[in-house]
GUVOKOL-643305 format. One record per atom (N, C-alpha, C): x, y, z. Coordinates in steps of 0.05 Angstrom, whole numbers, plus 5000, padded with zeros to 4 digits. Example, Ala and Ser with C-alpha at 12.3 -4.5 7.8 and 13.67 -1.06 7.14 Angstrom:
REM GUVOKOL-643305
526448865156524649105156526449345156525749555142527349795143525850015157
//
This chain:
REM GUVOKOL-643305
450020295270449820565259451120765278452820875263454021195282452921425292450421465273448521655280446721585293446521835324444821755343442921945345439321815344437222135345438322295369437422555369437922755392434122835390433922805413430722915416430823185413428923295403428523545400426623685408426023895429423123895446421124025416418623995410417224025384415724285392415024365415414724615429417224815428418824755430422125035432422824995406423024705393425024675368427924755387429024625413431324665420432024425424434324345436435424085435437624155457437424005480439223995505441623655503444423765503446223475511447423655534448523395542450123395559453223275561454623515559456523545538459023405569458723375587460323295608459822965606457722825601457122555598459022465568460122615551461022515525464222595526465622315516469422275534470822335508469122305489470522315455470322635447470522595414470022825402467722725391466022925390463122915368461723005355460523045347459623225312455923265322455123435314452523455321451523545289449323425285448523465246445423545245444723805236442223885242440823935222438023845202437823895183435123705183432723985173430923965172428523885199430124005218428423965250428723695265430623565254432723295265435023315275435723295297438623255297439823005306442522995292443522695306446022765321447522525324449822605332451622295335454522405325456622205318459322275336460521995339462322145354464922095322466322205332468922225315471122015312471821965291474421785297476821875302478721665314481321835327482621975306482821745287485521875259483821845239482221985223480822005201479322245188477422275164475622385165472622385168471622565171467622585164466922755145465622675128464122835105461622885111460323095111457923115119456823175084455023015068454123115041452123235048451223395029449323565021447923544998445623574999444623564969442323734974441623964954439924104951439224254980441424354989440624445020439824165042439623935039439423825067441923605063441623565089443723325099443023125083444522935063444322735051445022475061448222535073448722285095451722295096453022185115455322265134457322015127459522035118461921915107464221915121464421675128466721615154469521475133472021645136474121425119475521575148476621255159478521195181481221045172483521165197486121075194487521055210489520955209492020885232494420885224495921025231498421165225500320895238502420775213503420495223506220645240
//
């Protein structure tokens, strides 16, 4: 699975990374007091769906340029 939980303190409702530990690109997805987080592909897209206001689920189409 690409999506990784991000703890979220339940006292702040804040959420700390650490953005020097991560070598890629990455997407952070927040919806409904969850967050996750994905890293990106080199040559492709991400669809983040929606439905009715929340995150429904995250759509990876990858490629490579011959």
């Amino acid at each position: 699975m690409r999506l990784k939980d991000i703890k979220v303190d339940p006292k702040t409702m804040k959420l700390e990374i650490d953005i020097m530990n991560k070598k890629d690109n990455f997407a952070i997805v927040v919806s409904e007091g969850r967050a996750k987080i994905a890293e990106l592909p080199q040559h492709g897209e991400t669809k983040i769906i929606t439905h009715q206001g929340k995150v429904k689920r995250v759509k990876w189409d990858e490629g490579e340029e011959f």
